[in-house]
C-alpha positions in Angstrom: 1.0 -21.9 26.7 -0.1 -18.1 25.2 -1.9 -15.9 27.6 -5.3 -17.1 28.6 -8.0 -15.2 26.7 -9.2 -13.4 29.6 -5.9 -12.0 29.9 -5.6 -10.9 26.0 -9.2 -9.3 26.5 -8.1 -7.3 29.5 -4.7 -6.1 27.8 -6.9 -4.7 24.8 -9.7 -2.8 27.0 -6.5 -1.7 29.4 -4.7 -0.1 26.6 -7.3 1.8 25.3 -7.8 3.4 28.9 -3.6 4.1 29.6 -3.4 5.6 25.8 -6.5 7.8 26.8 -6.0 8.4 30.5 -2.3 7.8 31.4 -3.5 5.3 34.1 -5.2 1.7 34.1 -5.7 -0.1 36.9 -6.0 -4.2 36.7 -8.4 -5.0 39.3 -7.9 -9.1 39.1 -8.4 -11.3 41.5 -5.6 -13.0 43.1 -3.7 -15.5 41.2 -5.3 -14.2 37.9 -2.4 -13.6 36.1 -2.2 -9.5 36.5 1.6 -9.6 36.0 1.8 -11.1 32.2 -1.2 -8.8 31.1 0.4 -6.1 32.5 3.7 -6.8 30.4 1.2 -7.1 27.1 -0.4 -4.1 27.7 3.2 -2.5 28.1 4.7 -4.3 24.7 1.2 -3.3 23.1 2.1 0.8 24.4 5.5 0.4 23.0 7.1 1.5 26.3 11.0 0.7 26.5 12.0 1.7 30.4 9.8 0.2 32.8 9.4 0.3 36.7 7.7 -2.5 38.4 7.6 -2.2 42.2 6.7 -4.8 44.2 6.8 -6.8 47.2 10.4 -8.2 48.0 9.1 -11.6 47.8 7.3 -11.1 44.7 10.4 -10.2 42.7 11.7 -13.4 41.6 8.3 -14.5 40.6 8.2 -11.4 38.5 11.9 -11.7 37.1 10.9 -15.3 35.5 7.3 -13.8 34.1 9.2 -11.5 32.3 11.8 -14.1 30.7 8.7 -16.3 30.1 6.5 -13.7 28.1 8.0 -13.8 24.6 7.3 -17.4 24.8 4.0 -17.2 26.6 2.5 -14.0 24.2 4.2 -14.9 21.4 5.9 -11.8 20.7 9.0 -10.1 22.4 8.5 -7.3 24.7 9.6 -3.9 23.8 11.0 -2.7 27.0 13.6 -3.0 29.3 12.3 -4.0 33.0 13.6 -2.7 36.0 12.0 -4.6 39.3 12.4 -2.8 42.8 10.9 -3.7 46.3 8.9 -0.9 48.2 11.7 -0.5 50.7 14.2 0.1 48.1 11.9 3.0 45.9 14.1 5.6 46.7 17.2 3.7 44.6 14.8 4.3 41.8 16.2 7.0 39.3 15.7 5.4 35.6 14.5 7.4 33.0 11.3 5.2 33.1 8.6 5.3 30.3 6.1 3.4 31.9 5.5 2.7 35.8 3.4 -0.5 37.3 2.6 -0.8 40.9 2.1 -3.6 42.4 -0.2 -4.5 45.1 -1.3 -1.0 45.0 -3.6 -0.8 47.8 0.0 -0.9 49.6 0.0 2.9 48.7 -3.3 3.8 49.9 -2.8 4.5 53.7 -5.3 7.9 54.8 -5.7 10.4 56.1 -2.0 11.6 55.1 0.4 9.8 53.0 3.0 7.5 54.2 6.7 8.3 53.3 6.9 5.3 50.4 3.7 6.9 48.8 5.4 10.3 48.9 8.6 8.9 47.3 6.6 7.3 44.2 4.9 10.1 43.2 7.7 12.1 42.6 9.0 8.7 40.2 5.5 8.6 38.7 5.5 12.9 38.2 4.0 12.8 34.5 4.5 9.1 33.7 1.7 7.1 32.7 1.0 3.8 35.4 -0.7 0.5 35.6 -1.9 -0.1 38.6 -2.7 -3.6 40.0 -4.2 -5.5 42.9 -6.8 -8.2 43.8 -8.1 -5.7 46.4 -7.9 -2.3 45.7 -10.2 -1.0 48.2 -10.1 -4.2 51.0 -11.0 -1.7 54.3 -12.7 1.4 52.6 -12.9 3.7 49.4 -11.0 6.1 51.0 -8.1 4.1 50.2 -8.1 4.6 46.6 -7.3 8.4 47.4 -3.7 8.1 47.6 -3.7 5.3 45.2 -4.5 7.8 42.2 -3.0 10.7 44.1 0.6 9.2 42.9 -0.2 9.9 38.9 -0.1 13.6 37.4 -3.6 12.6 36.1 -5.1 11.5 38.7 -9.3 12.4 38.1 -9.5 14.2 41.7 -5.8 16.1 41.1 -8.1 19.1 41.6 -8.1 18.1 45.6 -5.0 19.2 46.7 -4.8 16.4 49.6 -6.7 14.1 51.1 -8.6 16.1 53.9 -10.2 18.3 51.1 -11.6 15.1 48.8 -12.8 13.7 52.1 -15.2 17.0 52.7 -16.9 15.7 49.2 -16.2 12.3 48.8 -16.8 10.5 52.8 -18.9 11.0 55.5 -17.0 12.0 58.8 -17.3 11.1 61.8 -15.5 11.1 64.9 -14.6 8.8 67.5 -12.9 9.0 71.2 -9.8 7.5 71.2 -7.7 7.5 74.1 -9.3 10.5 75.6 -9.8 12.9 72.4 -12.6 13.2 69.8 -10.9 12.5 66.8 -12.2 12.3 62.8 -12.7 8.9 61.2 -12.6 8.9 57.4 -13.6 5.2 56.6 -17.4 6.2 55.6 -16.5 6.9 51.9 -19.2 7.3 49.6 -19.2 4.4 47.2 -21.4 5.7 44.7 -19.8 8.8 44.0 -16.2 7.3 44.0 -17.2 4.8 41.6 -18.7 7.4 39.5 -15.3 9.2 39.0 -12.9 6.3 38.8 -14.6 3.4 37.3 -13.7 3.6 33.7 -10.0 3.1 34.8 -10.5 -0.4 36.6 -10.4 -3.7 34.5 -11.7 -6.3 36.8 -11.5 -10.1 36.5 -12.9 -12.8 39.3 -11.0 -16.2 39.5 -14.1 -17.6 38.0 -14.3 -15.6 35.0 -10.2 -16.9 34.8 -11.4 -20.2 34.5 -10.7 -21.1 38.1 -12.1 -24.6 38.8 -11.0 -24.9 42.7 -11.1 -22.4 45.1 -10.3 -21.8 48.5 -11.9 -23.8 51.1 -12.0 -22.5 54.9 -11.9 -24.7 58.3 -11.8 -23.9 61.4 -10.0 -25.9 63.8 -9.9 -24.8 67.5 -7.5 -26.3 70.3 -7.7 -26.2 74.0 -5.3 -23.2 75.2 -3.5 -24.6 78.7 -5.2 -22.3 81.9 -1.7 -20.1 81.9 -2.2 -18.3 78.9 -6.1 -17.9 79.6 -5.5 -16.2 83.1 -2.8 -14.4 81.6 -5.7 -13.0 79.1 -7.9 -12.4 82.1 -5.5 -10.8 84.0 -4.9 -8.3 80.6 -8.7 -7.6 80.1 -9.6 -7.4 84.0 -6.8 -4.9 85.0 -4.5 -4.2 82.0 -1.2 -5.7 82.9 -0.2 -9.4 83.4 3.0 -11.0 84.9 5.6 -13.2 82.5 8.7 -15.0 83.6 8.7 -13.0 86.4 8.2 -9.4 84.3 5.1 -7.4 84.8 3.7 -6.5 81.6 1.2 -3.4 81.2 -0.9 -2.2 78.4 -0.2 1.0 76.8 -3.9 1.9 75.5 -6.5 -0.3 74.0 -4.3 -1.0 70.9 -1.7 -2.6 73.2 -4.4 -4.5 74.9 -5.7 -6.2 71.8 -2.3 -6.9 70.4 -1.1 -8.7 73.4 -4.0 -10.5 73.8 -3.8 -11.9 69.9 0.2 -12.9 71.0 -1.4 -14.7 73.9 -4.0 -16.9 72.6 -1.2 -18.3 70.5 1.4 -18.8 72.7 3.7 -15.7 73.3 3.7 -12.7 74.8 6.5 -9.5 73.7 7.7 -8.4 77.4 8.5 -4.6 77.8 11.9 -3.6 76.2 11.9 -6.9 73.8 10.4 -6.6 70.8 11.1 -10.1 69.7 9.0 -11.6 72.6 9.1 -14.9 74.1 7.1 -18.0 73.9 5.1 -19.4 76.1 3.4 -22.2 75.3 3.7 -24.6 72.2 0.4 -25.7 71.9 -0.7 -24.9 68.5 2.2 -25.8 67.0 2.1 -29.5 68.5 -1.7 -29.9 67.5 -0.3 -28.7 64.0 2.9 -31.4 63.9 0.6 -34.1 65.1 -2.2 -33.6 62.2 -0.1 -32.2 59.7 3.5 -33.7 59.8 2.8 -36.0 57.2 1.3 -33.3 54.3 3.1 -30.7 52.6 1.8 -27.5 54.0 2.6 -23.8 54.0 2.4 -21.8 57.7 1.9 -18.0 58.3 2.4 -16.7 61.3 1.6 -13.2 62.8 4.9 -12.4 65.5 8.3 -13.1 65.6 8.2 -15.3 68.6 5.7 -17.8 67.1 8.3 -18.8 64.6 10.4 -19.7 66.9 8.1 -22.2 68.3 7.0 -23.4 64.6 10.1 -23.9 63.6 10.9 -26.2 66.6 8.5 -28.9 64.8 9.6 -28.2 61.6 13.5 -27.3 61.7 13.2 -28.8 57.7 11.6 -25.5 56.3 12.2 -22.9 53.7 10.6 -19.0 53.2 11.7 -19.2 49.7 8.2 -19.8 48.0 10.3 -21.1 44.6 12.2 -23.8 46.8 8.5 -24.9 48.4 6.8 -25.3 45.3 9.8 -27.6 43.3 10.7 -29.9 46.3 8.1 -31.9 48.4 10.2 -32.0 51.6 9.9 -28.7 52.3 7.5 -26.9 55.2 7.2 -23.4 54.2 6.8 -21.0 57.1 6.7 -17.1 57.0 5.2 -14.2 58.2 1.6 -13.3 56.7 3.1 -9.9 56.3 5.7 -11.0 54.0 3.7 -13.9 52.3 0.4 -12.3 51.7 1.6 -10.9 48.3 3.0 -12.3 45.3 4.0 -15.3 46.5 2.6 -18.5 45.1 2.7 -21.5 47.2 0.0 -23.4 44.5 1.9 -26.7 45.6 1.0 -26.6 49.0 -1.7 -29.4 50.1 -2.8 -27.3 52.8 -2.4 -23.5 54.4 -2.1 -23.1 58.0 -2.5 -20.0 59.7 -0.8 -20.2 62.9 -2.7 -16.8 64.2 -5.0 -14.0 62.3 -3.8 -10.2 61.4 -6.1 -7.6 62.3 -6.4 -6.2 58.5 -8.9 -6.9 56.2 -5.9 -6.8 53.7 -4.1 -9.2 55.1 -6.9 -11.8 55.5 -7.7 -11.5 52.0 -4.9 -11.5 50.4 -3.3 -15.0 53.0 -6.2 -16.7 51.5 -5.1 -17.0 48.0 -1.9 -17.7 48.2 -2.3 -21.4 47.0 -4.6 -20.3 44.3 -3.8 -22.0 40.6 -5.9 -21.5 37.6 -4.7 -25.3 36.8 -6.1 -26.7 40.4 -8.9 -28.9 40.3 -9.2 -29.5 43.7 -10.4 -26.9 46.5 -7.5 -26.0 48.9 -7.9 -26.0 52.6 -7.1 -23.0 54.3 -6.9 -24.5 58.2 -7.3 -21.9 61.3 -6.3 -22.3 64.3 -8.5 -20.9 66.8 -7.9 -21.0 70.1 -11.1 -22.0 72.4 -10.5 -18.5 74.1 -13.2 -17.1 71.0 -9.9 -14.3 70.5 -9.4 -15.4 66.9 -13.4 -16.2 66.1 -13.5 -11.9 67.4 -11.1 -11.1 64.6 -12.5 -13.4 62.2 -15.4 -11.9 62.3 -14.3 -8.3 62.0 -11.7 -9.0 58.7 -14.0 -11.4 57.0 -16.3 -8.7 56.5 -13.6 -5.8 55.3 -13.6 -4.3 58.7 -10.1 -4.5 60.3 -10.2 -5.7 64.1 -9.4 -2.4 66.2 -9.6 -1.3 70.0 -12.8 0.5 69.4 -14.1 -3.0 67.6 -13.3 -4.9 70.7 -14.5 -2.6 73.3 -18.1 -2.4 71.0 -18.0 -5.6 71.1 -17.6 -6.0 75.1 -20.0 -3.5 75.9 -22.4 -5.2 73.4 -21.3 -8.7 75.2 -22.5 -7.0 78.6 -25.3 -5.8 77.6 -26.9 -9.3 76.3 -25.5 -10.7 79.8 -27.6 -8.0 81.8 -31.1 -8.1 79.2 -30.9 -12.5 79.9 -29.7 -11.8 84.1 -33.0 -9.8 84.3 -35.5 -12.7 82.8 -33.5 -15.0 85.4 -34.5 -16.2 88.7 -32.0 -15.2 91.7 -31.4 -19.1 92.3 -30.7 -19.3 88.5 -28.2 -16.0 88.9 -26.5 -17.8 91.9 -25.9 -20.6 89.7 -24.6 -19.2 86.8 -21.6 -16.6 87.6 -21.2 -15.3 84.4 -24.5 -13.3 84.7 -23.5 -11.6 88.1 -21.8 -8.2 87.7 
């Protein structure tokens, strides 16, 4: 099958931009084929040493398009490709022609630069670069700083970091966190971003790929046993709970949240063990009693909560490639590791065992099963927890916000304060009678 004509269109428009601005960046959705259009666009430039990095389980996926595309475009490439995970960047030291980044909202972490984003500038120091991702900009605009920071040519290279694009380019504001008034750089200023950077994206929507299913969301909730609930109200009450015996404190609000989304699954990571323990198995015996029968793909969120999954399923793979070609397979993995290149199209279902606090993460879970050649929606299934803990988070990522202390506690005080406006319309025999409205 040659490339799908919304894929030769894009590698024609994206080459003009990389032959006039030594960048390009594919903004396709998930699943749209951003990997084979960004080899055409490479043949097309006549590079001969290319870099892809990627996500570790992306690479095999990646190693196959590439063996695939003479046949696919009908035409050999002209270069040689070198693949390399994001852990392993610093290994790269090829005399590269042409560098593509993958998932390269991975790079965009602000105010400062991580140490990985550091690293591929340097490789990228007067090369030209395709960049691609389904979501460049998933939390805020100020993540396509770094993003373009990477390339010689970036258009705001006149900003020598971060801190002096933000006075220009995003409204600041500052928040107290743990005590201290500190600056908060999520406000960018769309308009004026887009202004400066929009002739470099190529964007394509599954639809406009020809995409007949898509992905269809359902929420399932489950009764959590009392223990793990007091355990929450023990957390949110006074800050610390008690676990096989352990006292377990919060460190901050952050702690607070994150223990409280390993709780209302089932686990709990006790001081000085970072693998945790389990505590319950609830979700994953509602999951093995509706689900046994199907073949389904899991994600889970902490270390501990594979454990119990696995305990239901002992007959499971986190090789994507051995899901998809055998049908007796359960595949389980972390979102963290799955949300990326890795196409689990065969799966009848997806289950998410628990919900990330990143916008990124919830966007990119939900297209893993994503085929152009589906005709049937996919269910994604969550599993909520009839604490409301997930619903909170849901809420927050759906809409690009990622689910943070000062979220929660906004949240709570907004919580209160209907409590108190209804408690003072009430009668003091209704007040006795309904305990949630006393404070």
């Amino acid at each position: 099958m040659p490339l799908y004509p919304h894929q030769e269109e894009a590698s024609k428009k994206a080459l003009d931009i990389l032959i006039n601005h030594f960048m390009v960046y594919l903004a396709m959705e998930p699943r749209a084929g951003k990997t084979l259009t960004s080899f055409d666009i490479a043949t097309s430039y006549e590079a001969t040493n290319v870099l892809f990095i990627t996500k570790k389980k992306a690479i095999n996926s990646i190693a196959r398009d590439y063996s695939k595309y003479p046949n696919i475009a009908g035409r050999p490439a002209t270069f040689d490709l070198e693949i390399i995970n994001y852990a392993s960047i610093h290994k790269a030291d090829g005399k590269y022609d042409l560098i593509i980044i993958d998932e390269a909202h991975s790079v965009g972490a602000y105010p400062k630069p991580g140490v990985r984003c550091k690293t591929i500038k340097k490789i990228c120091k007067g090369k030209p670069i395709i960049f691609l991702s389904g979501t460049p900009s998933p939390e805020s605009y100020s993540q396509l700083y770094h993003q373009f920071w990477v390339s010689s040519y970036s258009p705001w290279r006149r900003y020598r970091n971060f801190y002096k694009w933000a006075k220009d380019y995003v409204k600041v504001y500052q928040r107290t966190i743990k005590g201290y008034q500190m600056n908060q750089y999520d406000r960018a200023i769309e308009t004026k971003i887009q202004a400066d950077v929009s002739h470099l994206f190529i964007s394509t929507t599954q639809k406009q790929a020809g995409f007949e299913a898509q992905v269809e969301e359902r929420f399932l909730k489950v009764k959590a046993p009392k223990v793990l609930k007091d355990m929450m109200g023990d957390l949110q009450d006074d800050w610390f709970t008690t676990c096989n015996g352990i006292q377990v404190p919060c460190n901050g609000g952050g702690d607070l949240v994150n223990k409280l989304g390993q709780l209302c699954s089932g686990t709990l990571i006790l001081p000085d063990d970072d693998d945790g323990v389990a505590i319950s198995d609830y979700k994953a015996q509602f999951i093995f009693d509706h689900f046994a029968k199907n073949k389904i793909a899991i994600l889970y969120r902490y270390r501990a909560e594979k454990e119990i999954i696995t305990q239901f399923f002992p007959n499971y793979t986190e090789s994507p490639e051995e899901f998809n070609e055998r049908s007796d397979k359960t595949f389980i993995c972390q979102i963290q590791s799955a949300r990326e290149g890795v196409d689990l199209k065969t799966a009848d279902a997806l289950i998410m065992f628990n919900i990330e606090y990143s916008a990124t993460s919830y966007f990119q879970a939900r297209e893993r099963t994503q085929s152009r050649n589906k005709k049937h929606n996919t269910p994604l299934y969550w599993i909520f927890s009839d604490t409301g803990w997930e619903q909170k988070v849901y809420n927050a990522v759906s809409r690009k916000k990622n689910f943070t202390w000062s979220y929660y506690n906004k949240a709570q005080k907004t919580s209160r304060r209907k409590r108190r406006e209804k408690a003072a319309q009430m009668s003091i025999e209704d007040l006795l009678t309904n305990s949630q409205y006393l404070m």
